[in-house]
PDB file with one MODEL, atoms N, CA, C and O in Angstrom:
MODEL        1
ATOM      1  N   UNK A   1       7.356   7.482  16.329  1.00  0.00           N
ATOM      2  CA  UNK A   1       6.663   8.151  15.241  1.00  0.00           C
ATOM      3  C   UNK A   1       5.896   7.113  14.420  1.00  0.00           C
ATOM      4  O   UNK A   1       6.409   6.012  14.219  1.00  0.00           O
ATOM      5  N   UNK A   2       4.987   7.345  14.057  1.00  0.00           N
ATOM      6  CA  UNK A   2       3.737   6.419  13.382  1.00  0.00           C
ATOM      7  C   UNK A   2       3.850   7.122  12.108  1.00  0.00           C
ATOM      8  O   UNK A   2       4.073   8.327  11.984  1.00  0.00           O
ATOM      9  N   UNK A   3       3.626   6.014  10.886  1.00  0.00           N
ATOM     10  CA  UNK A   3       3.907   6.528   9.480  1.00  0.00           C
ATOM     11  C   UNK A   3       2.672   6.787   8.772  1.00  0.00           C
ATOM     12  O   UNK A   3       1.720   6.639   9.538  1.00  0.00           O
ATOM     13  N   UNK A   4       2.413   7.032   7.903  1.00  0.00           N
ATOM     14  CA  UNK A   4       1.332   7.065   7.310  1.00  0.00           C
ATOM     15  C   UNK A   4       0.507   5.907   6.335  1.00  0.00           C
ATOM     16  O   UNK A   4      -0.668   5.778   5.993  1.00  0.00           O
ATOM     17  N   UNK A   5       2.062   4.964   6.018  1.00  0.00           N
ATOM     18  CA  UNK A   5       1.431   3.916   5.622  1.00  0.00           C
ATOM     19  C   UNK A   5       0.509   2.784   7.500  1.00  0.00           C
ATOM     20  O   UNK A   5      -0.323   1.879   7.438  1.00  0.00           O
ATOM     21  N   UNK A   6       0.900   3.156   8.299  1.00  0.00           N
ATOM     22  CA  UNK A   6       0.140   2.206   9.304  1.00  0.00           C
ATOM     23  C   UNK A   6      -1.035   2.876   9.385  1.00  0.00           C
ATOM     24  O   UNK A   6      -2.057   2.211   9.216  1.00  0.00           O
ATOM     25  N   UNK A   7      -1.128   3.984   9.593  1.00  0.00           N
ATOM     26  CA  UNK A   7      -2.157   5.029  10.318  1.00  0.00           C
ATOM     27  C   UNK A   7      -3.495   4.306   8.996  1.00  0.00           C
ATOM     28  O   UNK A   7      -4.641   4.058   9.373  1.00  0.00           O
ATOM     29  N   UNK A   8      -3.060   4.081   7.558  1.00  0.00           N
ATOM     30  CA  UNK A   8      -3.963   4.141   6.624  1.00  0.00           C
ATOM     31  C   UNK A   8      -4.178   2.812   6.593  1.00  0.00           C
ATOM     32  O   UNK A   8      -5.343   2.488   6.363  1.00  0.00           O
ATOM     33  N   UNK A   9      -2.970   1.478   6.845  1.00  0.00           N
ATOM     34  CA  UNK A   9      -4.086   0.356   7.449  1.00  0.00           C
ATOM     35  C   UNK A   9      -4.506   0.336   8.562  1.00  0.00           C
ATOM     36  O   UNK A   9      -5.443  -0.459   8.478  1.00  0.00           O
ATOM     37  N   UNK A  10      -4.445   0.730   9.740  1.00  0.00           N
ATOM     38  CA  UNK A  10      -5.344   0.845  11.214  1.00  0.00           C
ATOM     39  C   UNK A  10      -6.619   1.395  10.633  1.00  0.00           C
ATOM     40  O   UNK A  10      -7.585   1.118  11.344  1.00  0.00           O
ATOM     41  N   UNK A  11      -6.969   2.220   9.356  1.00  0.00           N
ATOM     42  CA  UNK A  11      -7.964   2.813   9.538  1.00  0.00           C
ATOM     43  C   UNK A  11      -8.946   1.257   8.490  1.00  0.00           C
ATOM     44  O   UNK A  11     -10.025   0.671   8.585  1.00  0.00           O
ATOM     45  N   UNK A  12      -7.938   1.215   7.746  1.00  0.00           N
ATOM     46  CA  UNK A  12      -8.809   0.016   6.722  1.00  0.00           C
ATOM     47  C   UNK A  12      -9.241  -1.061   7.444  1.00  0.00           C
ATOM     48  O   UNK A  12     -10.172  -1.842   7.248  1.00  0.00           O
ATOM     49  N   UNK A  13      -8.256  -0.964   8.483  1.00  0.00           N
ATOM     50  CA  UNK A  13      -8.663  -2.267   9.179  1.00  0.00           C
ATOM     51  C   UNK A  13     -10.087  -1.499   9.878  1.00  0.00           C
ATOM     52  O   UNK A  13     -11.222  -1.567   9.408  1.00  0.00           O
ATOM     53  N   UNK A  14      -9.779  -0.956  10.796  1.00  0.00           N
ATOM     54  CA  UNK A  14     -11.635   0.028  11.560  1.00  0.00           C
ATOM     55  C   UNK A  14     -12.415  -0.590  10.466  1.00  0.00           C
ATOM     56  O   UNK A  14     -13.094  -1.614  10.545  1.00  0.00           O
ATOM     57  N   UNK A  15     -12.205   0.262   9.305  1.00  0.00           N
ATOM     58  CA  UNK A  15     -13.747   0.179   8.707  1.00  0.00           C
ATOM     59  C   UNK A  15     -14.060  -1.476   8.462  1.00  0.00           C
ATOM     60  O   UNK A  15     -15.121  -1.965   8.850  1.00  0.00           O
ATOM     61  N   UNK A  16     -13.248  -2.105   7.926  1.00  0.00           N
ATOM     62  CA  UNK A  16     -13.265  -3.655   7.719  1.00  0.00           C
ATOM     63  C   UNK A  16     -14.557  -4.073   8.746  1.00  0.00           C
ATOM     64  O   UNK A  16     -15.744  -4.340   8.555  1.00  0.00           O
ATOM     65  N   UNK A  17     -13.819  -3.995   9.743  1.00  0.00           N
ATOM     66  CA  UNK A  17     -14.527  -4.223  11.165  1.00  0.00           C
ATOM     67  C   UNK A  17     -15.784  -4.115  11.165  1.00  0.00           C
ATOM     68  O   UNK A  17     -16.664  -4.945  10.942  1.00  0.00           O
ATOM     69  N   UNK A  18     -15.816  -3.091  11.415  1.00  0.00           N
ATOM     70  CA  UNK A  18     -17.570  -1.842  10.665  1.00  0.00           C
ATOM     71  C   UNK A  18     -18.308  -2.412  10.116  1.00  0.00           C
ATOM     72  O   UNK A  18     -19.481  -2.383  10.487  1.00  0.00           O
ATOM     73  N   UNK A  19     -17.884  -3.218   8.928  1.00  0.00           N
ATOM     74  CA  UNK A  19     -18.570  -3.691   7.579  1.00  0.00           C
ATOM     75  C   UNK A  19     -18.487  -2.607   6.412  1.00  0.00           C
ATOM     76  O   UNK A  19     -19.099  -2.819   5.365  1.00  0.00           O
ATOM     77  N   UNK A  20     -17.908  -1.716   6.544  1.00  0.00           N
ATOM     78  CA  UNK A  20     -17.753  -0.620   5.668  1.00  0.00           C
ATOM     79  C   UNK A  20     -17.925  -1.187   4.114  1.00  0.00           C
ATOM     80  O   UNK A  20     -17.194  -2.160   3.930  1.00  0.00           O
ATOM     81  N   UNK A  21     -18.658  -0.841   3.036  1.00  0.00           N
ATOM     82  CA  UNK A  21     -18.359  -1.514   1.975  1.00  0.00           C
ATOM     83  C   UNK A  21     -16.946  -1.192   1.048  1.00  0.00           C
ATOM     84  O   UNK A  21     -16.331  -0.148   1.267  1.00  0.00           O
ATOM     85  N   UNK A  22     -16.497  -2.108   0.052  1.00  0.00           N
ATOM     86  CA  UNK A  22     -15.771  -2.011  -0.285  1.00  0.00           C
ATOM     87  C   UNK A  22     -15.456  -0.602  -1.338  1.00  0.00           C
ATOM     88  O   UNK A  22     -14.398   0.012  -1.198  1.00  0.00           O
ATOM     89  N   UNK A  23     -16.017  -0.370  -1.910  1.00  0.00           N
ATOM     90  CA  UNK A  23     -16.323   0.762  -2.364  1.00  0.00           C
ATOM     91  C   UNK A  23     -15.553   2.281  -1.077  1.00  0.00           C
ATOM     92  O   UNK A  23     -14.532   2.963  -1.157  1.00  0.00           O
ATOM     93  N   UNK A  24     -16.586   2.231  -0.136  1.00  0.00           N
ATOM     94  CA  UNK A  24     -16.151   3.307   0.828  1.00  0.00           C
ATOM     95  C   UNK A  24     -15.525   2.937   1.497  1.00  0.00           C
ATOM     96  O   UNK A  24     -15.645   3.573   2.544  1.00  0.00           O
ATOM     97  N   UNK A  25     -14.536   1.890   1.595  1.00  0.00           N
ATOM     98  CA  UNK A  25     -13.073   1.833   2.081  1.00  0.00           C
ATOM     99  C   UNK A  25     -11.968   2.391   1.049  1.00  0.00           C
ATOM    100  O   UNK A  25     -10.879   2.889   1.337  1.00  0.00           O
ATOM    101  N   UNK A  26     -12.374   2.239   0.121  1.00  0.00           N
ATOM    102  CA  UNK A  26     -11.832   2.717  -1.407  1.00  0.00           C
ATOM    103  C   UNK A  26     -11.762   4.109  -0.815  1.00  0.00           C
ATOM    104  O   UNK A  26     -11.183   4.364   0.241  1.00  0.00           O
ATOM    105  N   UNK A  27     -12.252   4.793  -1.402  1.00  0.00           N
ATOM    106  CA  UNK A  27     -12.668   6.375  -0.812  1.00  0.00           C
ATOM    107  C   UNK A  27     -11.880   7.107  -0.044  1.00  0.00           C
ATOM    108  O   UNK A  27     -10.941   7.881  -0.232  1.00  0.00           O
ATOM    109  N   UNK A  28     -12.688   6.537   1.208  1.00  0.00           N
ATOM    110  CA  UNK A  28     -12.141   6.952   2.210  1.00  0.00           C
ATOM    111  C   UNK A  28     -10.619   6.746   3.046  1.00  0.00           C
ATOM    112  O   UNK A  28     -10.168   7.304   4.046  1.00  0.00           O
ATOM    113  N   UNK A  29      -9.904   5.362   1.879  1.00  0.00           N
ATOM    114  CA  UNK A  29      -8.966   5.810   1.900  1.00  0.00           C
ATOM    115  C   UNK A  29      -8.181   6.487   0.993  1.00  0.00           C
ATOM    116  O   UNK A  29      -7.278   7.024   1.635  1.00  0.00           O
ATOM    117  N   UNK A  30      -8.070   6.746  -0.280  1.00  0.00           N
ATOM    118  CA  UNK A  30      -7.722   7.731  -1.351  1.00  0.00           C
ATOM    119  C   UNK A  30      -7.878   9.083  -0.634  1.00  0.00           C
ATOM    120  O   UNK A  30      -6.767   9.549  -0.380  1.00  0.00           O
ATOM    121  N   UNK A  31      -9.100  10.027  -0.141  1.00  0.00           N
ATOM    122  CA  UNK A  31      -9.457  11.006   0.870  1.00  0.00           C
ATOM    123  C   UNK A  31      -7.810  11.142   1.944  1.00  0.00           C
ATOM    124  O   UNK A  31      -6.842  11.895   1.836  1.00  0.00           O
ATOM    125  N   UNK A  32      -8.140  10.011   2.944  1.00  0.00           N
ATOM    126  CA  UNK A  32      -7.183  10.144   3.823  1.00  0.00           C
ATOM    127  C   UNK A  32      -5.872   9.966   3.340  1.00  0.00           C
ATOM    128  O   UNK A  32      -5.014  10.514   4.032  1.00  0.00           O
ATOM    129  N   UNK A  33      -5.517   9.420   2.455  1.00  0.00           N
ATOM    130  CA  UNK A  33      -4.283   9.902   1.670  1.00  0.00           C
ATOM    131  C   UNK A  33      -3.479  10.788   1.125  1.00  0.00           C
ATOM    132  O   UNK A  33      -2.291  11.106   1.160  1.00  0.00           O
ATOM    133  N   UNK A  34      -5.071  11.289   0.289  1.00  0.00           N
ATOM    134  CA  UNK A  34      -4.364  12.803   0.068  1.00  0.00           C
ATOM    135  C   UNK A  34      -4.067  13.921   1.184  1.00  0.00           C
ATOM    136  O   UNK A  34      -3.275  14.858   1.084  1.00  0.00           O
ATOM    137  N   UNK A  35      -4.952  13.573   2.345  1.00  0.00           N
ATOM    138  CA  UNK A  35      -4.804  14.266   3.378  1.00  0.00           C
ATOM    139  C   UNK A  35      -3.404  14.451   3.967  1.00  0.00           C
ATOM    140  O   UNK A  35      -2.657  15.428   4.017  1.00  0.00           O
ATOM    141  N   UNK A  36      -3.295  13.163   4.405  1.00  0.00           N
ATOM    142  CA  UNK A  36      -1.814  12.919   4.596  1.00  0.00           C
ATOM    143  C   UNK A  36      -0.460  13.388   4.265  1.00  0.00           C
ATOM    144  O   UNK A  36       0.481  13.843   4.915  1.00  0.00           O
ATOM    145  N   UNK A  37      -0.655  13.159   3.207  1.00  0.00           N
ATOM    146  CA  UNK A  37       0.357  13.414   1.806  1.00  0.00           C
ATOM    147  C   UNK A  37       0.225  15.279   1.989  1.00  0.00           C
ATOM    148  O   UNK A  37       1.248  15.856   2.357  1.00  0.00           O
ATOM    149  N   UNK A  38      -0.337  15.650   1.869  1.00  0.00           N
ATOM    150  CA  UNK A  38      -1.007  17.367   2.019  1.00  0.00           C
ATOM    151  C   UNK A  38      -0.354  18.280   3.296  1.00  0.00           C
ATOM    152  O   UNK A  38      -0.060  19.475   3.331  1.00  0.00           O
ATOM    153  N   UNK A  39      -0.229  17.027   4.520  1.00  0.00           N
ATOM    154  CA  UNK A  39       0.494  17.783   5.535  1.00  0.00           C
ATOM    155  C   UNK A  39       1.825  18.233   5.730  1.00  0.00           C
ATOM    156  O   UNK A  39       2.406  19.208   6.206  1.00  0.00           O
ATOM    157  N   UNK A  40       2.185  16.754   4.980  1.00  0.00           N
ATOM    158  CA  UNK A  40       3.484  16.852   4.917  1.00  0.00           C
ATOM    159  C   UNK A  40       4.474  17.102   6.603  1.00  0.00           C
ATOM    160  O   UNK A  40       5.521  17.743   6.698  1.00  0.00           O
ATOM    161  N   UNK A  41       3.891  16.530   7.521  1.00  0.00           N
ATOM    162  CA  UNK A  41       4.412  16.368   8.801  1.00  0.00           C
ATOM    163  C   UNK A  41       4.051  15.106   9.721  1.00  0.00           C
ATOM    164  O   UNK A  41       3.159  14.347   9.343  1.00  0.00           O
ATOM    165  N   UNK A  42       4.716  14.874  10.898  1.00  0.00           N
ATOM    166  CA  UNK A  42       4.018  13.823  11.432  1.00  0.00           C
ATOM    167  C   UNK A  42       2.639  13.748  11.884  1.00  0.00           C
ATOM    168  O   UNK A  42       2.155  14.592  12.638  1.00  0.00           O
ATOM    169  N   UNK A  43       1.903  12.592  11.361  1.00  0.00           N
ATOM    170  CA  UNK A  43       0.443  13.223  11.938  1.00  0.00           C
ATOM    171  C   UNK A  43       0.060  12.938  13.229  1.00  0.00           C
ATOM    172  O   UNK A  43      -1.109  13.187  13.521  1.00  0.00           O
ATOM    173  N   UNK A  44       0.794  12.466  14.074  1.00  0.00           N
ATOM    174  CA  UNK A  44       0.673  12.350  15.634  1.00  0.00           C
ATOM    175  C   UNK A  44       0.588  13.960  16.280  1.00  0.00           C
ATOM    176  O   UNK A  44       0.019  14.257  17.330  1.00  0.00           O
ATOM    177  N   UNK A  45       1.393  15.012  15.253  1.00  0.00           N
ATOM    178  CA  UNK A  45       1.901  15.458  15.657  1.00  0.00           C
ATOM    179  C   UNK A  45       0.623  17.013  15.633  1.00  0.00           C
ATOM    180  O   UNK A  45       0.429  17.851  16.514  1.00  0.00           O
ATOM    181  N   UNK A  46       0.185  16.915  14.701  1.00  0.00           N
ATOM    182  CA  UNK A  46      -0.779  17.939  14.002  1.00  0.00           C
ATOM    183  C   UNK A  46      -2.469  18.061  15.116  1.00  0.00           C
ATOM    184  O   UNK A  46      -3.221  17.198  15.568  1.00  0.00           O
ATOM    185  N   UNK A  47      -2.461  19.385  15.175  1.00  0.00           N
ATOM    186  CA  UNK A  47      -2.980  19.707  16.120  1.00  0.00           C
ATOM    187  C   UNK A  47      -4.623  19.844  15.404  1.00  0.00           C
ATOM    188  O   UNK A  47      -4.915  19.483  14.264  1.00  0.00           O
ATOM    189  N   UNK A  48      -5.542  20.451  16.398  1.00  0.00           N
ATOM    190  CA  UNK A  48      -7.130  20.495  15.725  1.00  0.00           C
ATOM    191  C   UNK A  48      -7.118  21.857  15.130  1.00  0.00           C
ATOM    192  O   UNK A  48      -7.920  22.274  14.295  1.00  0.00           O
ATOM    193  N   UNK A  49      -6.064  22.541  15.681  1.00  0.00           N
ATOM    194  CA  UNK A  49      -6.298  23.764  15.139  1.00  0.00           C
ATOM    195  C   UNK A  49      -5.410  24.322  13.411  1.00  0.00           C
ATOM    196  O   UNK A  49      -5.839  25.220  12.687  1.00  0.00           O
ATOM    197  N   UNK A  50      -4.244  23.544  13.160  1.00  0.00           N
ATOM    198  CA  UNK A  50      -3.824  23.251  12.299  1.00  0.00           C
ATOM    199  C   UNK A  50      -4.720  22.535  10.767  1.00  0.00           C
ATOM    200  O   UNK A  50      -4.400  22.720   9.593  1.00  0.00           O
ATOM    201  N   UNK A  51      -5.562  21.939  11.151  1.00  0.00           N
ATOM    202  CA  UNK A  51      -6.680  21.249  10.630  1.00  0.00           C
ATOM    203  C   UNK A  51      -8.134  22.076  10.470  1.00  0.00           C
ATOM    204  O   UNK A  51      -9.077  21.782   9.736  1.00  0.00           O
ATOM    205  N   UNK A  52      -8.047  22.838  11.096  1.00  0.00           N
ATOM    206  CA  UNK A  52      -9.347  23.522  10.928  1.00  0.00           C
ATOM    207  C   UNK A  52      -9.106  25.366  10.096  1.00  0.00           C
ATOM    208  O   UNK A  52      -9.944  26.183   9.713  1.00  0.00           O
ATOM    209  N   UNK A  53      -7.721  25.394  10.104  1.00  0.00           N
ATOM    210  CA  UNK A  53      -7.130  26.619   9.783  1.00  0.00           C
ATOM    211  C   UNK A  53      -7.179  26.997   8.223  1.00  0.00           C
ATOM    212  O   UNK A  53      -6.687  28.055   7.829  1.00  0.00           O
TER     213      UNK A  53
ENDMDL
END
């Protein structure tokens, strides 16, 4: 099971990569946080249709 604190640096790290500015690493991770936090399940686990519902 993958937690949500990794899932949200794997992603900081992506954008890093990217060149993403600092600003919209900000963002976009606060966004994916609340997301997270919102499911309240594993997110490996959460389907496209769960997400689009």
């Amino acid at each position: 099971m993958v937690n949500s604190a990794e899932i949200l640096d794997a992603f900081v790290a992506w954008m890093e990569l990217r060149g993403y500015r600092p600003g919209t690493i900000r963002q976009y991770f606060y966004d994916v946080k609340r997301f997270l936090n919102w499911l309240k399940k594993d997110p490996t686990k959460v389907t496209e249709q769960e997400i689009s519902a």
